[in-house]
Residue frames as qw, qx, qy, qz and C-alpha x, y, z in Angstrom:
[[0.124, 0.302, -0.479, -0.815, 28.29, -20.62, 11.74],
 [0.142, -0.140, -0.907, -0.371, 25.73, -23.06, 10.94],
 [0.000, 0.633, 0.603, -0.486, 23.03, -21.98, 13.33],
 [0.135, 0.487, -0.142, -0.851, 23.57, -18.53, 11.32],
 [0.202, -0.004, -0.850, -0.486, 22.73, -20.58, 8.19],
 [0.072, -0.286, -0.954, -0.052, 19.84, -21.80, 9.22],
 [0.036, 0.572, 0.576, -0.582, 18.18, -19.33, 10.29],
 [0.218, 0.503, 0.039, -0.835, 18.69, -17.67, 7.26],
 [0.115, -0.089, -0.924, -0.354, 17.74, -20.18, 5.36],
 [0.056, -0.547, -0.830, 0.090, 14.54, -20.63, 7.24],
 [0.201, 0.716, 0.397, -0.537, 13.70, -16.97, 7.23],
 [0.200, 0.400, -0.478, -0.756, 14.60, -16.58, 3.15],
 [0.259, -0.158, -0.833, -0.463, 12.38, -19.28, 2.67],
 [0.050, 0.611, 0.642, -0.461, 9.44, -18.10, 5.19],
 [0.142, 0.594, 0.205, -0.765, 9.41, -14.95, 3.47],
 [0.129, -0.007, -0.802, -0.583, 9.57, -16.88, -0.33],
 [0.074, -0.568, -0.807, 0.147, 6.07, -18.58, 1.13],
 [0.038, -0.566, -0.424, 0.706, 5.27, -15.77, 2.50],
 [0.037, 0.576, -0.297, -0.761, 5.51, -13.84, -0.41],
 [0.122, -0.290, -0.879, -0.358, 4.09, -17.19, -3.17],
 [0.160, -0.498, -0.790, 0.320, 1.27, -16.58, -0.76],
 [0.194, 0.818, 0.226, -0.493, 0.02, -13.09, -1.12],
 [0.098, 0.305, -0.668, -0.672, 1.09, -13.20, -4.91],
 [0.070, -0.242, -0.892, -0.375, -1.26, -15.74, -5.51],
 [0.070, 0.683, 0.399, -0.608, -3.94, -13.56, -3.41],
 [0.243, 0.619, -0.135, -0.734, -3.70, -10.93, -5.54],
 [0.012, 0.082, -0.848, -0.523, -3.96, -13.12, -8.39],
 [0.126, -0.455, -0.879, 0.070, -6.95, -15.21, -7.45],
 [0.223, 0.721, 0.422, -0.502, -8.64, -11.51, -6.45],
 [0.100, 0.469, -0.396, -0.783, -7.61, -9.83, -9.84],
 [0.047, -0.131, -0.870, -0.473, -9.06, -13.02, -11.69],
 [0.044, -0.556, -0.815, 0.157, -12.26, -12.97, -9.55],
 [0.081, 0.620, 0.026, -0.780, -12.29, -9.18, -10.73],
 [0.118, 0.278, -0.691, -0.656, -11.96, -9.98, -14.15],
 [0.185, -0.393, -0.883, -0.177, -14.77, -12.90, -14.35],
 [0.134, 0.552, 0.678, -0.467, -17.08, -10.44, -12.51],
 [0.247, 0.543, -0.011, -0.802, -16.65, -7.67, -15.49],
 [0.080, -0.126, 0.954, 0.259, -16.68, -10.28, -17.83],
 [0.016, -0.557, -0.824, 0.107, -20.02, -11.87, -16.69],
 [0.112, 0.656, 0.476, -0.575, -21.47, -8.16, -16.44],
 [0.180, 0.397, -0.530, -0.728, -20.42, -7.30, -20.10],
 [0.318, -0.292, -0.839, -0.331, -22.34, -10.90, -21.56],
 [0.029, -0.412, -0.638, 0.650, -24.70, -9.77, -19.00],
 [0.300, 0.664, 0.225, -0.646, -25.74, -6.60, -20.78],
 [0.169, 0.313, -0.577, -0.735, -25.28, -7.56, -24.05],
 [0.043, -0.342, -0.939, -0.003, -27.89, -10.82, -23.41],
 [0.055, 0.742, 0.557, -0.370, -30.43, -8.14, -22.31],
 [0.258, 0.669, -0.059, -0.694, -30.00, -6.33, -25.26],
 [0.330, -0.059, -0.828, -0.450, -30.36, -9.05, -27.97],
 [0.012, 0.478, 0.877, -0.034, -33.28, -10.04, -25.86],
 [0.173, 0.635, 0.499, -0.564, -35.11, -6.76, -25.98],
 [0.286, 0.360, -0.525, -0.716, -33.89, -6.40, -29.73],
 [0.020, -0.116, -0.986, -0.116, -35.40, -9.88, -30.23],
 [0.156, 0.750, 0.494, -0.411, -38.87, -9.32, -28.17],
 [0.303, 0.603, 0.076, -0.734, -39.22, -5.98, -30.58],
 [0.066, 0.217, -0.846, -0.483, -38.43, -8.11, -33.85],
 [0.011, -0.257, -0.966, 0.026, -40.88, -10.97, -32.87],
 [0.155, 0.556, 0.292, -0.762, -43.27, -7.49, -31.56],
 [0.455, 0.558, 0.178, -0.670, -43.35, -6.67, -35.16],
 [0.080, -0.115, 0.958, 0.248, -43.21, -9.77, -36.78],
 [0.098, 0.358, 0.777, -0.508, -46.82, -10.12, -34.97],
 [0.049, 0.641, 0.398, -0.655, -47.91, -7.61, -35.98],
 [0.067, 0.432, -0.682, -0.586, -46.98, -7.73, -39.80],
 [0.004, -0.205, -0.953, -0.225, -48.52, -11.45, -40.54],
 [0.335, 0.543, 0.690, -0.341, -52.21, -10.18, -39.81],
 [0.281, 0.694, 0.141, -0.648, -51.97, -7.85, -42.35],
 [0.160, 0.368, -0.802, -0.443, -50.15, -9.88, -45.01],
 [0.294, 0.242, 0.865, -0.326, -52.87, -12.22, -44.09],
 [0.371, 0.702, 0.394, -0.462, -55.83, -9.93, -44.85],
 [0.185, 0.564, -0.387, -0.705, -54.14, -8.60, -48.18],
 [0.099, -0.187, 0.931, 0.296, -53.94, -12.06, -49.63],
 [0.383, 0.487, 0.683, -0.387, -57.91, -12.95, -48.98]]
């Protein structure tokens, strides 16, 4: 009777491992999913404040010469 025991002992706790072990897989890929859409969302929102920016500064530029000239 004890031999029975053990074994199932050792194969309910292989397949606990076994099973921690591709749980935490799928974790570890679900996070490394998440942080990639993550990063590509601040991704495209950085390259759109910078090309709102650049057009701002664009006609910022392009503003001061003529407030310039008015003043003279």
């Amino acid at each position: 009777m004890g031999y029975v025991l053990r074994v199932r002992l050792a194969s309910f706790f292989t397949g606990a491992a076994a099973a921690s072990f591709w749980g935490l897989y799928i974790l570890h890929k679900d996070y490394k999913v998440a942080q990639e859409s993550f990063t590509q969302q601040m991704k495209g929102l950085h390259e759109s404040l910078d090309r709102r920016i650049t057009s701002l500064e664009s006609l910022k530029q392009t503003e001061v010469p003529q407030h310039v000239e008015a003043s003279e």
